[in-house]
DODREN-774144 format. One record per residue: x negated, y negated, z negated of N, C-alpha, C, CB in turn. Coordinates in steps of 0.1 Angstrom, whole numbers, always signed. Glycine has a CB too. Layout:
BEGIN
(rec (X, Y, Z), (X, Y, Z), (X, Y, Z), (X, Y, Z))
...
This chain:
BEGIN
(rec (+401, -487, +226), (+393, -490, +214), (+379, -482, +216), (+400, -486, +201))
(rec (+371, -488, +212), (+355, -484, +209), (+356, -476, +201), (+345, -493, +203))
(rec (+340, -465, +201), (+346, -453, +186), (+340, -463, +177), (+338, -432, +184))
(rec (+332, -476, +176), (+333, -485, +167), (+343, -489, +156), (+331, -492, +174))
(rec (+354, -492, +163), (+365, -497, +159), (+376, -484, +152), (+370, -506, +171))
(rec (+373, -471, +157), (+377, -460, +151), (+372, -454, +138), (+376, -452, +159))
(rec (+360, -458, +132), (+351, -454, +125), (+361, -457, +113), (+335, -460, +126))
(rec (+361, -450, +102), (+365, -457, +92), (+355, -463, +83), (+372, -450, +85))
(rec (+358, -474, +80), (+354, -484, +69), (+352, -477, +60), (+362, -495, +65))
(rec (+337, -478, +53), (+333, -472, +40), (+329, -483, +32), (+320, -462, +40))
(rec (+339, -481, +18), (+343, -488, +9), (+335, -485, -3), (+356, -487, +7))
(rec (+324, -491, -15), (+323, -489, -22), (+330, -500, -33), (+312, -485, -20))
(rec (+333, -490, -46), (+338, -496, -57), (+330, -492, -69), (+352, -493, -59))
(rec (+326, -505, -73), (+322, -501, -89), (+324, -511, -102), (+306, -500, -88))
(rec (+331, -503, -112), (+345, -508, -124), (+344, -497, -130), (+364, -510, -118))
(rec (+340, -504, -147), (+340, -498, -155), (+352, -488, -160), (+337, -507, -162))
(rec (+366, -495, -151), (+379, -496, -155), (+382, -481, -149), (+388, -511, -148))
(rec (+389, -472, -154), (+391, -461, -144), (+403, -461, -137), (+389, -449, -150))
(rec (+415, -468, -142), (+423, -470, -138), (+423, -483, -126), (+428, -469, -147))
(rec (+419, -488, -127), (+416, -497, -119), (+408, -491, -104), (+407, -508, -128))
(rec (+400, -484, -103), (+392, -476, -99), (+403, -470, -90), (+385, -467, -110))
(rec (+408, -461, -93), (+414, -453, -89), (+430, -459, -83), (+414, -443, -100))
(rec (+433, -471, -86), (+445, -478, -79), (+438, -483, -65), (+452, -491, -89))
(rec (+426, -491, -69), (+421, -494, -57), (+415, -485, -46), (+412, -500, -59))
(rec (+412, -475, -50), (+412, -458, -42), (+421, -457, -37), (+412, -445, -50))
(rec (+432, -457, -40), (+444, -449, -32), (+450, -456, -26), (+455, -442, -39))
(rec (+451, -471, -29), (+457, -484, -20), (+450, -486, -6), (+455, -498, -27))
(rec (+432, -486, -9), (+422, -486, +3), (+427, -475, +12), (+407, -483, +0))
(rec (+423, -463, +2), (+425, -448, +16), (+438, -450, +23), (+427, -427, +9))
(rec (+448, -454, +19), (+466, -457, +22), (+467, -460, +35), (+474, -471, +13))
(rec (+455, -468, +34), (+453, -482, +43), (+445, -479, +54), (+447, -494, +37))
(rec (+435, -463, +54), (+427, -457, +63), (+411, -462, +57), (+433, -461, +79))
(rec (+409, -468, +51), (+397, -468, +43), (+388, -454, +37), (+400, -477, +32))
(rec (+376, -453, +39), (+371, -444, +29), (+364, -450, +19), (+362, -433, +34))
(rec (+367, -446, +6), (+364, -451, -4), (+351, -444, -16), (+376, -454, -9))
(rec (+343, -449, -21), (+336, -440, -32), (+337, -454, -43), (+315, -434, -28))
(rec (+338, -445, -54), (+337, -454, -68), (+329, -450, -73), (+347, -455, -77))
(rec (+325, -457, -84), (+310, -454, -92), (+316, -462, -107), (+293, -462, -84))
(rec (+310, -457, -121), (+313, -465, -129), (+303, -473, -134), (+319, -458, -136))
(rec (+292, -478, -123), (+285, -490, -131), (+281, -492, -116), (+270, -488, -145))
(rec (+275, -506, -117), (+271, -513, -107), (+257, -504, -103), (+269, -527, -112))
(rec (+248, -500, -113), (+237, -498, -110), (+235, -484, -101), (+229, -499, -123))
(rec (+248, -476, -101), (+250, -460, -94), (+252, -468, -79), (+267, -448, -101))
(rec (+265, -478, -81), (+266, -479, -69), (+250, -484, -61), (+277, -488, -69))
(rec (+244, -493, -65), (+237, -496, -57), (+226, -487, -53), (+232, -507, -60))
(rec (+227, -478, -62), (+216, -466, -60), (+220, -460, -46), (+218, -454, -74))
(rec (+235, -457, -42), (+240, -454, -33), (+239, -462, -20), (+251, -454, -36))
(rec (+243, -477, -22), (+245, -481, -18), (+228, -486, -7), (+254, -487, -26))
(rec (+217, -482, -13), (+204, -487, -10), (+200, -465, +2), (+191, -493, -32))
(rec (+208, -457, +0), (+204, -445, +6), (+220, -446, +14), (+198, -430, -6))
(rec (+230, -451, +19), (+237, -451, +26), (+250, -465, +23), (+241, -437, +26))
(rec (+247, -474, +32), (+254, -488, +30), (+267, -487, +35), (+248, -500, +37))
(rec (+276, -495, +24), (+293, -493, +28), (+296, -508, +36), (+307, -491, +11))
(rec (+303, -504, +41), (+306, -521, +49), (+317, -530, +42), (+313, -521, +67))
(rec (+321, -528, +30), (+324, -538, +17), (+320, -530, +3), (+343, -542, +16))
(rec (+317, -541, -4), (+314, -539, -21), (+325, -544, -25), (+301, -546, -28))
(rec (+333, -537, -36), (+335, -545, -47), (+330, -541, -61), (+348, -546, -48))
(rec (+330, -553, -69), (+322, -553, -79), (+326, -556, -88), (+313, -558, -78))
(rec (+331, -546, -100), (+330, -557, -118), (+318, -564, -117), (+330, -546, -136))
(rec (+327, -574, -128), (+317, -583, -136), (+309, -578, -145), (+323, -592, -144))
(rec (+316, -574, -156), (+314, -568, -167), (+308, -554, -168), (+326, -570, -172))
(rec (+300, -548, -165), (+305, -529, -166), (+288, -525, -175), (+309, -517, -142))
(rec (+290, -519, -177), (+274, -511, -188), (+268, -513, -176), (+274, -491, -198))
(rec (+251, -515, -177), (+243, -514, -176), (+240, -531, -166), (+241, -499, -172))
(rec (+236, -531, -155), (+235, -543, -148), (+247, -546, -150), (+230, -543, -135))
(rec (+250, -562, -148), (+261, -565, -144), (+266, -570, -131), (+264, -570, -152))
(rec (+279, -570, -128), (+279, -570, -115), (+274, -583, -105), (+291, -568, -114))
(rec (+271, -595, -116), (+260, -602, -105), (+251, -600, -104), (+257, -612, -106))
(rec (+246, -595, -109), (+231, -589, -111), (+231, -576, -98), (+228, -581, -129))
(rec (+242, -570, -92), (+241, -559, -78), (+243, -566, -71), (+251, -546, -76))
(rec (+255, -578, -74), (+255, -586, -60), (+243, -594, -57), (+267, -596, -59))
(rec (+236, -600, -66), (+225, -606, -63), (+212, -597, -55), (+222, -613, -77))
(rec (+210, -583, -61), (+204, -575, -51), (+207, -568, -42), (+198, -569, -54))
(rec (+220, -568, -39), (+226, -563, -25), (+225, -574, -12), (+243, -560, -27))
(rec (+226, -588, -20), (+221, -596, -9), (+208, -602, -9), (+228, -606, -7))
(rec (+197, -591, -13), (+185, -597, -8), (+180, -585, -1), (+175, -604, -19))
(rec (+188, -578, +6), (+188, -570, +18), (+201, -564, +31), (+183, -558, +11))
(rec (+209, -572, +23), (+224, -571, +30), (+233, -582, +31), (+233, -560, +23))
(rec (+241, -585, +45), (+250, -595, +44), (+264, -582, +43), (+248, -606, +59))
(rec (+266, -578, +36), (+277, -572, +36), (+288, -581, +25), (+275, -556, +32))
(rec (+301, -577, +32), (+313, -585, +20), (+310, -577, +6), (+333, -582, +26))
(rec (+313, -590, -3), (+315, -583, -15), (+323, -592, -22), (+303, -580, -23))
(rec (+330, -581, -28), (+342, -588, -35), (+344, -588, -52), (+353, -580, -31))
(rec (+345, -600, -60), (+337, -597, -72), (+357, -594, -81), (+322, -615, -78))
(rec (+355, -590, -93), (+364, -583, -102), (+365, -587, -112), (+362, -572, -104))
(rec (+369, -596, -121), (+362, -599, -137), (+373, -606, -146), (+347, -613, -135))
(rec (+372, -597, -160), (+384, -601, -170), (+381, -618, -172), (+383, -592, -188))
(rec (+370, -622, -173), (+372, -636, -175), (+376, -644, -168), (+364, -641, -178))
(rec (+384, -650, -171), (+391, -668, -162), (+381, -676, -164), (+409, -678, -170))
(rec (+371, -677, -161), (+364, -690, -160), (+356, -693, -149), (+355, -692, -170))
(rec (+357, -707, -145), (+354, -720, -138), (+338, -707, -132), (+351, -740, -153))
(rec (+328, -709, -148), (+315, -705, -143), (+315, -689, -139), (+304, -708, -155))
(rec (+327, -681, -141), (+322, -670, -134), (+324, -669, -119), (+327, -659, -139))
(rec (+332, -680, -116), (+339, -683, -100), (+326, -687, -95), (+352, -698, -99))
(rec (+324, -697, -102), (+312, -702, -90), (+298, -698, -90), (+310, -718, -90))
(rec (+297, -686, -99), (+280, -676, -103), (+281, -669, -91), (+278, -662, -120))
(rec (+299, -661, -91), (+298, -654, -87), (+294, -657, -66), (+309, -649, -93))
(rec (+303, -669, -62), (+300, -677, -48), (+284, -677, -48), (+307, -694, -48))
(rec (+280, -685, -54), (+263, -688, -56), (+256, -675, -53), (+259, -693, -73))
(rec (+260, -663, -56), (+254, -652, -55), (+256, -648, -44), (+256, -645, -62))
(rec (+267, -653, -36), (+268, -647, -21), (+283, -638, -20), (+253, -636, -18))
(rec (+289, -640, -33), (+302, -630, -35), (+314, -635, -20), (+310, -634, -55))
(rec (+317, -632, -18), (+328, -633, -6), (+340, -638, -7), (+330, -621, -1))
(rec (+348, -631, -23), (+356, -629, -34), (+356, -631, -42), (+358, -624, -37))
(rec (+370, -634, -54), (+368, -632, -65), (+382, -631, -70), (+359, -640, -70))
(rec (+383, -622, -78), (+395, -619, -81), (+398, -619, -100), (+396, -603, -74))
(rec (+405, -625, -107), (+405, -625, -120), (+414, -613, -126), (+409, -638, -124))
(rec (+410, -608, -135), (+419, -594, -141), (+432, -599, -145), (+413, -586, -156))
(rec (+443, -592, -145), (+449, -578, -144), (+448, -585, -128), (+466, -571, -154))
(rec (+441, -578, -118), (+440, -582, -108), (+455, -576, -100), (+427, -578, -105))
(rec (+463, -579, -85), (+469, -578, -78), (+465, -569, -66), (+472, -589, -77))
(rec (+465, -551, -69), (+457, -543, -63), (+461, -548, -46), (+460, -526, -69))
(rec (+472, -551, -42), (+481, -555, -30), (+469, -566, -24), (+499, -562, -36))
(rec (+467, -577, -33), (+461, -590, -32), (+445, -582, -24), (+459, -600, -50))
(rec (+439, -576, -33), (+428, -570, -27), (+429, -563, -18), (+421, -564, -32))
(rec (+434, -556, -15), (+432, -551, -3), (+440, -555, +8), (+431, -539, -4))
(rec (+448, -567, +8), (+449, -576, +19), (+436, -585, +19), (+464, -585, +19))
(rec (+427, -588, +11), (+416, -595, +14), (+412, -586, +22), (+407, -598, +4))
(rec (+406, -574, +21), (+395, -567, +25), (+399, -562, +39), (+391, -556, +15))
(rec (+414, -566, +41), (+419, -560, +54), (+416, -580, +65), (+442, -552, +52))
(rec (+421, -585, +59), (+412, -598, +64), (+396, -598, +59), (+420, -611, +57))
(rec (+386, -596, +56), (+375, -597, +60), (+372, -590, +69), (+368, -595, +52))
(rec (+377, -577, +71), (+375, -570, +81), (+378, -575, +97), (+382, -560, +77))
(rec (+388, -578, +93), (+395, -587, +107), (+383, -595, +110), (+410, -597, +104))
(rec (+383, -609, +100), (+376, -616, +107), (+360, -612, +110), (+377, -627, +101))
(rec (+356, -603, +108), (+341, -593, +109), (+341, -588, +125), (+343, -576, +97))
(rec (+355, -585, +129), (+358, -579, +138), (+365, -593, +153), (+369, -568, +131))
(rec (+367, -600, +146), (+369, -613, +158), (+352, -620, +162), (+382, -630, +149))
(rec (+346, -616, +152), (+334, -626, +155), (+330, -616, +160), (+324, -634, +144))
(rec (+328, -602, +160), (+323, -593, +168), (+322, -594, +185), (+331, -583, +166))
(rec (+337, -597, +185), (+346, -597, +198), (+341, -614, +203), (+366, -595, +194))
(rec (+340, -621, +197), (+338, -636, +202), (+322, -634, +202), (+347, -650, +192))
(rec (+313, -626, +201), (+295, -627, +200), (+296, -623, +215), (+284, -614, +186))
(rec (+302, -605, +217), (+304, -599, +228), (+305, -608, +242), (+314, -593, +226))
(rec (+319, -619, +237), (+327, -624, +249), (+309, -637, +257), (+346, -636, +240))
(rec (+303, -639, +243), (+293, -650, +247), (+281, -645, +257), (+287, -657, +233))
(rec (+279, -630, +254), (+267, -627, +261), (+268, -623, +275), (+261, -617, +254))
């Protein structure tokens, strides 16, 4: 292995939810992830614009911006995954959230297990296209 492929993955989370927060914390690190949480979107990106994590996830809902509103300016300087979070079941937050560039989307009481087998498959496939760019040059 590359020390590439040794690096751990830096995870940011931002969720109003603290419990939520903190399940997804300890499931990621479990899993060899380093994680930071934030409780609004707008900290994270504050972070996220002076040192970039190689996934976001993101409430919908949380005080101050909301979380389309980070994903929409995280991707007008980053292709990084992001994974969106949100109590509402609806049709239009599914597809605001796609339209925005979200990666994900997960409806509340979310399946902490479910997420972070996503994020262990984005990673993967992040990591085959790596390997298949390599194999082309």
């Amino acid at each position: 292995m590359d020390m590439e492929e040794n690096e751990k993955k830096l995870i940011y989370i931002a969720d109003d939810d603290y419990s939520i927060r903190e399940a997804l914390k300890t499931f990621l690190e479990n899993s060899g992830y380093e994680v930071l949480m934030f409780e609004t979107g707008d900290l994270l990106l504050t972070a996220f614009e002076n040192k970039p994590a190689n996934l976001v996830i993101l409430d919908v809902m949380m005080p101050g911006s909301s979380g389309f509103t980070i994903c929409k300016e995280i991707r007008r300087f980053s292709h990084v995954p992001i994974i969106m979070l949100t109590a509402r079941d609806s049709d239009l937050d599914y597809q605001t959230a796609m339209d925005l560039g979200s990666d994900d989307f997960f409806t509340k009481p979310v399946s902490i297990m479910s997420v972070v087998s996503r994020v262990k498959a984005i990673f993967r496939r992040i990591e085959f296209e790596r390997i298949a760019n390599e194999k082309k040059q």
